[in-house]
N, C-alpha and C positions, 0 to 999 in steps of 0.2 A: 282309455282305449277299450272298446270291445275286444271280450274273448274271443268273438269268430273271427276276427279281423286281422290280417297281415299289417305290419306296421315297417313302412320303409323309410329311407332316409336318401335324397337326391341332390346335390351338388352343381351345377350347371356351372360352369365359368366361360368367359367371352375368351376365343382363343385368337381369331383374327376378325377385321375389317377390311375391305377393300378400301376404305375409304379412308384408311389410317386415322382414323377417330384416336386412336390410344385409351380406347374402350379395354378395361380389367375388371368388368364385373365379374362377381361370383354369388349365384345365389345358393342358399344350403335350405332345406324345407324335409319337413316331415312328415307320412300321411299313411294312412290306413287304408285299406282296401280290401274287402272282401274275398280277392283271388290271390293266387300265389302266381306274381305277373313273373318271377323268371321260366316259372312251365311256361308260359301265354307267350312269351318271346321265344322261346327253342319249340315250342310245335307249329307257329306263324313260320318260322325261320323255316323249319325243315319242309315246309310246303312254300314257299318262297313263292308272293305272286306279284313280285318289285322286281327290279335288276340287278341291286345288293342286300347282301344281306344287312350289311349296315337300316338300309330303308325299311327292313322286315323290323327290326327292333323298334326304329325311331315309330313307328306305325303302330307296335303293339304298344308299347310305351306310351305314349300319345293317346290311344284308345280308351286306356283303360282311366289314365289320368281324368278323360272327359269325361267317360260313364263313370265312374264313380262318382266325380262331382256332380255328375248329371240327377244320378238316380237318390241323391241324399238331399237335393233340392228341387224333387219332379213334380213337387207345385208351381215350383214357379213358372207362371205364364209366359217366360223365356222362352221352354221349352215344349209346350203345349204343342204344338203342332209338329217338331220333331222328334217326338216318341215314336210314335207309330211306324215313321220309316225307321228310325234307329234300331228298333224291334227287330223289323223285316231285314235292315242290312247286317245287327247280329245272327240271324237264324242265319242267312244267306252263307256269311263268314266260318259260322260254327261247322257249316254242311262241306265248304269246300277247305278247311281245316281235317275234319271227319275223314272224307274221301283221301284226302292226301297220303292219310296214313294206313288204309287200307291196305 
């Protein structure tokens, strides 16, 4: 583990199907990130730009999941052409996070 690095622990379990599968997965997984995502979830939240809050978490959570695996494997050619928006849609995000709490 990196010293600079937050190290969390995520749990996901299958709660329902429409389709009555009898789907009980559960996955448990460990990971480090750079930020400290429960700020990055309660400042998203409290600028709310979704209809639940619930969706302000699932969005920061999600985000941060991507860019950090993003930015630990940004040679990869995967990714080559969505950096530069990513960039642009961070500042974008940062700006009307920022403003929010003006």
């Amino acid at each position: 583990m990196e010293k600079n690095h937050n190290k969390y622990r995520i749990t996901l379990e299958h709660l329902y199907s429409p389709k009555d599968l009898g789907l009980e997965e559960t996955i448990d997984f460990e990971f480090e990130n750079h930020d400290e995502i429960f700020s990055i979830i309660e400042r998203i939240s409290q600028n709310n730009p979704f209809k639940t809050e619930s969706q302000a978490t699932e969005f920061a959570l999600g985000l941060k999941l991507f860019s950090e695996a993003m930015l630990k494997n940004k040679e990869n050619p995967l990714f080559e052409e969505f950096l530069p928006a990513f960039r642009a849609f961070m500042k974008k995000l940062k700006a009307t996070i920022k403003e929010g709490n003006s």
